[in-house]
C-alpha positions in Angstrom: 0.0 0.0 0.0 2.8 2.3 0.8 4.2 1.5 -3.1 1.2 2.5 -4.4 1.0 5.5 -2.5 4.2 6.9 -3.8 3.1 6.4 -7.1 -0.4 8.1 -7.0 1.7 11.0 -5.4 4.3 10.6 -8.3 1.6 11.1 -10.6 -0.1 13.8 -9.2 3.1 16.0 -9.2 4.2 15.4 -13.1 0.2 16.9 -12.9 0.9 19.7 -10.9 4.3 20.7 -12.8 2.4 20.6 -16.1 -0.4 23.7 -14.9 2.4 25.6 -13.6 4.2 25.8 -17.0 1.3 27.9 -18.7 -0.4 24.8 -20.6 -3.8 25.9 -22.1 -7.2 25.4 -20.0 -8.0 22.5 -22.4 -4.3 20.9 -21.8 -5.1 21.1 -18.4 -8.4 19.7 -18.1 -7.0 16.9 -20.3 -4.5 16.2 -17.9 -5.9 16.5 -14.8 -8.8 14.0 -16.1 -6.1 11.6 -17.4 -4.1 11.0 -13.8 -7.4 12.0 -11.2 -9.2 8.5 -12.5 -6.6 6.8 -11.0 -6.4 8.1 -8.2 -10.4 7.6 -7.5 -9.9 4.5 -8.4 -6.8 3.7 -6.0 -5.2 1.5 -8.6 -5.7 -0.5 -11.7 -8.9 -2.5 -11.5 -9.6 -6.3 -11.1 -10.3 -8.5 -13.9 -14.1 -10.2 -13.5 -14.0 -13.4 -11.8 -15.5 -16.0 -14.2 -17.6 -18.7 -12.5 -18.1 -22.2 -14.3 -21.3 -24.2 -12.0 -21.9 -27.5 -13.4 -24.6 -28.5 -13.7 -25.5 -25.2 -15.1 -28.7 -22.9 -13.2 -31.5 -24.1 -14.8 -30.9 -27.7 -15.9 -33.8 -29.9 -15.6 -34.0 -33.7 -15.4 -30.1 -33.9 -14.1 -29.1 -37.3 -13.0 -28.3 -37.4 -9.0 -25.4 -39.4 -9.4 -23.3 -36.8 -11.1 -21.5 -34.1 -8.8 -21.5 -30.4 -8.7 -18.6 -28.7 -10.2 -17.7 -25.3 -9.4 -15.0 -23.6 -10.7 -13.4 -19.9 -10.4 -10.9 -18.8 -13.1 -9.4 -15.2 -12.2 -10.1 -15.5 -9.1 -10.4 -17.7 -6.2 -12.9 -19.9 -4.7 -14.0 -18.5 -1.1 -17.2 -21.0 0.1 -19.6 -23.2 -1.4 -23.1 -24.1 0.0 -25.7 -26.4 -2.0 -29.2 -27.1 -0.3 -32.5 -28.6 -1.0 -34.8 -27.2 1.7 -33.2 -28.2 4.6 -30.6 -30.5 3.2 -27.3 -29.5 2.9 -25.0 -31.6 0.4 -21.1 -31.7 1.3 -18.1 -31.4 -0.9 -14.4 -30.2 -1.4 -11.9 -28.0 -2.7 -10.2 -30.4 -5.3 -6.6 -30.0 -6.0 -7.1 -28.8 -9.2 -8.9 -25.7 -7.6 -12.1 -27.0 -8.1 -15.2 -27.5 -5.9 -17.0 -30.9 -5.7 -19.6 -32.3 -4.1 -18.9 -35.9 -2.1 -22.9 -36.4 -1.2 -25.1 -38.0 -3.8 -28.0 -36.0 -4.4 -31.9 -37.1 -4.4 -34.2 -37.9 -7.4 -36.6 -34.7 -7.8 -35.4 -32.3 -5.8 -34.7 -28.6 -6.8 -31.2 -28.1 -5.6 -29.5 -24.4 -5.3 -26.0 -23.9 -5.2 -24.8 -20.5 -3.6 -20.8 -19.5 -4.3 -18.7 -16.7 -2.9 -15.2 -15.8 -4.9 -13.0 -13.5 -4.4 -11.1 -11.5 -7.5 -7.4 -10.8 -7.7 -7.4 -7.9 -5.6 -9.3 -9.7 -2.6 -12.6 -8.9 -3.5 -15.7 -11.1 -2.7 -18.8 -11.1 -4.8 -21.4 -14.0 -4.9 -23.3 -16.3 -7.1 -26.2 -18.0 -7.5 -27.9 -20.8 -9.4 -30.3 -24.2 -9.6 -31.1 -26.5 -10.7 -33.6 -29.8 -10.1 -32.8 -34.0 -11.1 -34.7 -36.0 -12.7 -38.2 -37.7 -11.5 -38.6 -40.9 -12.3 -41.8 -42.7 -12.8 -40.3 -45.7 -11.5 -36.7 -47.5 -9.8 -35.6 -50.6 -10.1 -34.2 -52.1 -6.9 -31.3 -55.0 -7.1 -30.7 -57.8 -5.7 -27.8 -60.6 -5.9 -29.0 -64.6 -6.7 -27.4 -67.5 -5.7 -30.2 -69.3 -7.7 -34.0 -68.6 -8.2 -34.5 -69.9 -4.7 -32.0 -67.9 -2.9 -30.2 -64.4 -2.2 -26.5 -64.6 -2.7 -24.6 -64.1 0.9 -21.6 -61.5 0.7 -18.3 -63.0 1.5 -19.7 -66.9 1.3 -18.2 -69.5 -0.5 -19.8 -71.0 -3.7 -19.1 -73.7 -6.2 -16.9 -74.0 -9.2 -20.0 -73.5 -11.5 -21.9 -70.7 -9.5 -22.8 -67.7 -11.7 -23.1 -64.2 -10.9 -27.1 -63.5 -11.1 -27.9 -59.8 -11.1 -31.7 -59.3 -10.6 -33.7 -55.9 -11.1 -37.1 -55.2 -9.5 -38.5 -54.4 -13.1 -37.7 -55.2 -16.5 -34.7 -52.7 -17.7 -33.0 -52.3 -21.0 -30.5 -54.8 -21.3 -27.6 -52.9 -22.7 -28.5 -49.9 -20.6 -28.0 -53.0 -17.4 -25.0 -54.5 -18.9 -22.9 -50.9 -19.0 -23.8 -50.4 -15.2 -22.1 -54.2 -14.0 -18.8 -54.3 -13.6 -17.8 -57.8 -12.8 -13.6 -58.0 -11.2 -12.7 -61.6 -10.9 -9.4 -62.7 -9.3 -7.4 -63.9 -11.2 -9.2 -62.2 -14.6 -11.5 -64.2 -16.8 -13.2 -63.0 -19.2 -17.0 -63.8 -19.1 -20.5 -63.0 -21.1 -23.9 -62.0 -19.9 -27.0 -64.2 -20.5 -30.8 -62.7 -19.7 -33.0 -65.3 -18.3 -36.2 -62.6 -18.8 -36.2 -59.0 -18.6 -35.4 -58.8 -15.1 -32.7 -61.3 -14.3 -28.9 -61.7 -16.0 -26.6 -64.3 -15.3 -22.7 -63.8 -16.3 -20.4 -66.6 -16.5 -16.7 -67.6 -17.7 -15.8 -70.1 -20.2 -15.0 -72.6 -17.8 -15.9 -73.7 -14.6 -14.5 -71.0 -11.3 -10.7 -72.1 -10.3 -9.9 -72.5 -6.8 -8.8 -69.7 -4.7 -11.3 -66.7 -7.3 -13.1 -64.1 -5.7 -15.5 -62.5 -7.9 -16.8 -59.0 -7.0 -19.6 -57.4 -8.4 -20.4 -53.7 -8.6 -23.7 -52.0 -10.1 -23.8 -48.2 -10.4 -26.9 -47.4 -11.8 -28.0 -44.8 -9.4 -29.1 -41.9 -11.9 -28.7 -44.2 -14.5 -31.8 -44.9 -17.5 -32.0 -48.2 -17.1 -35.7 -48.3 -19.8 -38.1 -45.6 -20.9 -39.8 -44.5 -17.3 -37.3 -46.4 -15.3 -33.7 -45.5 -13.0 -31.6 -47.4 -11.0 -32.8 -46.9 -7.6 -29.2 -47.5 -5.9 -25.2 -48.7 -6.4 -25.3 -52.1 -5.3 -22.2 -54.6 -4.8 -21.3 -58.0 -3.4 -18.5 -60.8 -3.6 -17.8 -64.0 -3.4 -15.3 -66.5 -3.3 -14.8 -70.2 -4.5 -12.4 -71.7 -2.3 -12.0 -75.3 -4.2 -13.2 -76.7 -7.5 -15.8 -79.1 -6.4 -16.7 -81.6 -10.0 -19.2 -84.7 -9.4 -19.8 -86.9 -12.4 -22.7 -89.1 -12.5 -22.6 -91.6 -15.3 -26.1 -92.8 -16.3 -24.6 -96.1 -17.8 -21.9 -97.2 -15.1 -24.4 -96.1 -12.2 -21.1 -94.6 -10.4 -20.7 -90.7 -9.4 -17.7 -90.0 -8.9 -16.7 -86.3 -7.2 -13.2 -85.1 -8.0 -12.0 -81.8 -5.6 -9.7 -79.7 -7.7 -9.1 -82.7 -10.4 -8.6 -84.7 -7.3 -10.4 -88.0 -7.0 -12.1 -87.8 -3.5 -14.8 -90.6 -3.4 -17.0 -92.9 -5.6 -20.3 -93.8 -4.9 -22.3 -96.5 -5.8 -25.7 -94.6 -7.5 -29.3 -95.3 -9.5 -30.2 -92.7 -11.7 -33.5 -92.1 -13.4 -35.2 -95.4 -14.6 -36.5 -93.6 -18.4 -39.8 -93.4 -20.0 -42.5 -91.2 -19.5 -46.2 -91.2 -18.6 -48.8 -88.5 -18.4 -49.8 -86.5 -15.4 -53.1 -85.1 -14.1 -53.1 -82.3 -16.2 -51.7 -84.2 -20.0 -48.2 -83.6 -18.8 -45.5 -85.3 -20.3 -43.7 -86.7 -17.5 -40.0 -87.9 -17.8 -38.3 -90.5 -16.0 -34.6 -90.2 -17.1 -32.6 -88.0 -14.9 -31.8 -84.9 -17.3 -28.3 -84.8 -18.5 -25.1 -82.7 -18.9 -24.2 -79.8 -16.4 -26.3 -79.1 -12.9 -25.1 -76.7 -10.4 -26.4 -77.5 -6.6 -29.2 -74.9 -5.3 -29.8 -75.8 -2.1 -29.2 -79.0 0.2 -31.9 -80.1 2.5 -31.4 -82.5 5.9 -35.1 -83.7 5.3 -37.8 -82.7 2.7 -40.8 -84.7 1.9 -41.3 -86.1 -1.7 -44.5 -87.3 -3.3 -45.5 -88.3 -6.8 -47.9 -85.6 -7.0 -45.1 -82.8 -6.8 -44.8 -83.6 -10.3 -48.3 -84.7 -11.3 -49.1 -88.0 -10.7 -51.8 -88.3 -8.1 -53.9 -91.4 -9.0 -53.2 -94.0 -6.6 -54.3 -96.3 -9.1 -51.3 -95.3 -11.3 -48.4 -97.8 -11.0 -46.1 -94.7 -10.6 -48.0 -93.2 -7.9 -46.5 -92.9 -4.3 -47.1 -91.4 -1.2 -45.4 -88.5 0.8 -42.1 -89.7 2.3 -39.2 -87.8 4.5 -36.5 -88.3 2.3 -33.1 -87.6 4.1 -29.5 -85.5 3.0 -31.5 -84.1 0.4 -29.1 -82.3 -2.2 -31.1 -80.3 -5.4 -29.8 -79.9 -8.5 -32.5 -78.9 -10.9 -35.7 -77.0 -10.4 -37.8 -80.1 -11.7 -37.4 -82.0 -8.5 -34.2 -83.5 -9.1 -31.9 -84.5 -5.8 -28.4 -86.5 -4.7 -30.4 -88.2 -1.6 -30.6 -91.1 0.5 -32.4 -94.3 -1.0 -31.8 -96.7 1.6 -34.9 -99.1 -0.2 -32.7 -98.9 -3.5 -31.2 -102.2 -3.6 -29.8 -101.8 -7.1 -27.4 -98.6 -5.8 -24.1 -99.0 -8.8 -26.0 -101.7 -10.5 -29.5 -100.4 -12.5 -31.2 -96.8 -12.4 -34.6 -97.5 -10.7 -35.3 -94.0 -9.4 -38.0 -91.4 -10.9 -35.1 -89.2 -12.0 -32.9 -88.6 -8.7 -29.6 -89.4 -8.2 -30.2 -92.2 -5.4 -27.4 -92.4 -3.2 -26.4 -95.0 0.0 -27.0 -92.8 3.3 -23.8 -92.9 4.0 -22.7 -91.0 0.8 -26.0 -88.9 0.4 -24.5 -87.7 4.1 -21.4 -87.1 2.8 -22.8 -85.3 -0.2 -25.0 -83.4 2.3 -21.9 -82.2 4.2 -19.4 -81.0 2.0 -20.8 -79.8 -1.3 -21.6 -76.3 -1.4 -24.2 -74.2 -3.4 -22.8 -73.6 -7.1 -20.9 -76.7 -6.8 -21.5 -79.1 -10.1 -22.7 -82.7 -10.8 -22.5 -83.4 -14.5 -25.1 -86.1 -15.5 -23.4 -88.5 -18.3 -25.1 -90.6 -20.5 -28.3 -89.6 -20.2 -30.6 -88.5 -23.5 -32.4 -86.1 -21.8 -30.5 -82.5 -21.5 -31.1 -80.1 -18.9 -32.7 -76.9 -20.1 -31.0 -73.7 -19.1 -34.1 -72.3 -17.4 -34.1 -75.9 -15.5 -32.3 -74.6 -11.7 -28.8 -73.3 -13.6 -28.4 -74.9 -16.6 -25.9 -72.1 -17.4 -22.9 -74.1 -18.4 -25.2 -76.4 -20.6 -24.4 -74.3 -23.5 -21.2 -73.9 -25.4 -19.9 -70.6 -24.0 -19.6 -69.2 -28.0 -23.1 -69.3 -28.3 -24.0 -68.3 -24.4 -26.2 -65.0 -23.9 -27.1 -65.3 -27.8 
């Protein structure tokens, strides 16, 4: 300040000594004009501050995921308040300069955004503007599947064949869905999606999980168009992990299933598969007998359930395949159809004939074993058998060639 004293002064004098020589009355004015401004003005004046707000005041239909974004340039940055009624949304001083909010925001809410800067001479002015997001009609919720029967736990341990199975509360545009999963798998596969309905996609690799993966699974489709009135109605995420490779093979023509634990033979056990041919149920249902081939990944596993003819449409006790309810015990499903690794301690034929109505009938003493150690998303691959299992059939996922999977 005391500089620029001395050179308002300095200025004023060269005024001074120029009225003193005799210059005319217009000279004069002229020069007095020329230096007084200055002075009034006590020094040069500050270039405008120029305020960037993104997104700018105004904007309608704004997706709440994306942050606010002010910038200052020729000048600095002071405070930065953003409310919606009584909500206040946080943020930060970037180290670019910038400001950015760190809250999400809410879907249709008016939001306004209140900045104070300050030019290169120190000082402050202040800005404001709005804005409002976008209303949806309706939000999708999320949801993680171990199968159609159950929620996939976070953190658990799954089977070699156990897909990732990303669920939506309403039917979404695929590709919309598909750009909002990110799916990190360690170590890296690569993988493809497959969309059992509108709702529900499954992702899988080429082959069968290794031991030791973890997969994670991240959706961010808050503020994301996921179809023509509907929006993501939050991020979601999860993991897994499969700790071993867990294989059982059950061979339709040597009645033997054998299970292998990361290419490891562990056990083989004596078995009766599905005896074949059909009949008709109550309704003119084709009913099969031959336990459906290739591929099944475990749902669930069972200590008791009760099995009756008439779960799959036979209820004529007249009809020679008709029988009763029965507690069957270490009860281990593999297909949505009805189809178990169980007990079948009447089975006398166990590694000799297939007598059952399509399950894998197992000793008690292996059906326990079964029971005990396989895990949900573990696989039992039916040989032999000329029935396949349909991919809607439980998780018939690795039933088809992974070229033509998700086509």
């Amino acid at each position: 300040m005391i500089q620029r004293r001395k050179v308002i002064i300095g200025a004023l004098g060269v005024a001074t000594a120029a009225m003193a020589a005799g210059c005319s009355s217009h000279g004069s004015a002229s020069g007095a004009t020329a230096w007084v401004e200055p002075v009034a003005n006590d020094g040069p004046a500050a270039a405008p501050v120029q305020l960037t707000v993104t997104p700018e005041s105004g904007a309608k239909g704004v997706s709440p995921a994306k942050p606010i974004v002010v910038a200052a340039a020729g000048g600095k940055l002071q405070s930065v308040t953003v409310t919606s009624g009584k909500t206040k949304i946080a943020g930060s001083v970037q180290a670019d300069g910038t400001w950015r909010s760190t809250d999400d925001l809410a879907y249709g809410k008016t939001y306004e955004v209140v900045t104070t800067a300050t030019d290169s001479l120190g000082t402050a002015s202040e800005h404001t503007s709005t804005f409002s997001t976008v209303k949806p009609d309706n939000l999708a919720r999320i949801t993680f599947q171990a199968n159609g029967m159950s929620s996939l736990k976070t953190g658990h341990a799954y089977g070699a064949g156990q897909p990732v199975i990303i669920a939506f509360s309403r039917s979404v545009n695929k590709a919309a869905a598909e750009k909002a999963i990110e799916i990190t798998t360690s170590p890296a596969v690569e993988g493809k999606f497959y969309w059992s309905n509108s709702r529900t996609v499954h992702w899988r690799p080429e082959k069968y999980w290794t031991a030791g993966t973890t997969v994670k699974v991240k959706v961010d489709a808050f503020g994301v168009k996921l179809g023509k009135t509907v929006y993501g109605a939050k991020n979601a995420s999860t993991h897994f992990k499969v700790e071993r490779q867990l294989v059982a093979i059950s061979d339709n023509r040597s009645h033997l299933t054998k299970v292998y634990i990361d290419g490891k033979l562990v056990r083989t056990m004596r078995s009766s598969l599905g005896k074949g041919g059909s009949t008709t149920g109550q309704n003119g249902e084709k009913i099969s007998y031959w336990t459906t081939g290739g591929p099944h990944v475990v749902l669930s596993k069972e200590r008791v359930h009760s099995m009756s003819s008439a779960s799959y449409g036979i209820t004529d006790p007249k009809d020679p395949n008709f029988y009763g309810a029965e507690d069957i015990e270490y009860c281990t499903r593999i297909s949505n159809s009805g189809e178990f690794l169980h007990a079948a301690p009447w089975n006398r034929s166990l590694g000799r004939a297939n007598l059952s109505h399509g399950c894998v009938n197992l000793s008690t003493a292996d059906a326990k074993w079964v029971y005990q150690n396989f895990h949900i998303g573990d696989i039992v691959d039916v040989k032999h058998s000329p029935r396949p299992l349909a991919i809607w059939n439980g998780l018939g996922d690795w039933t088809v060639p992974f070229a033509k999977y998700g086509d």
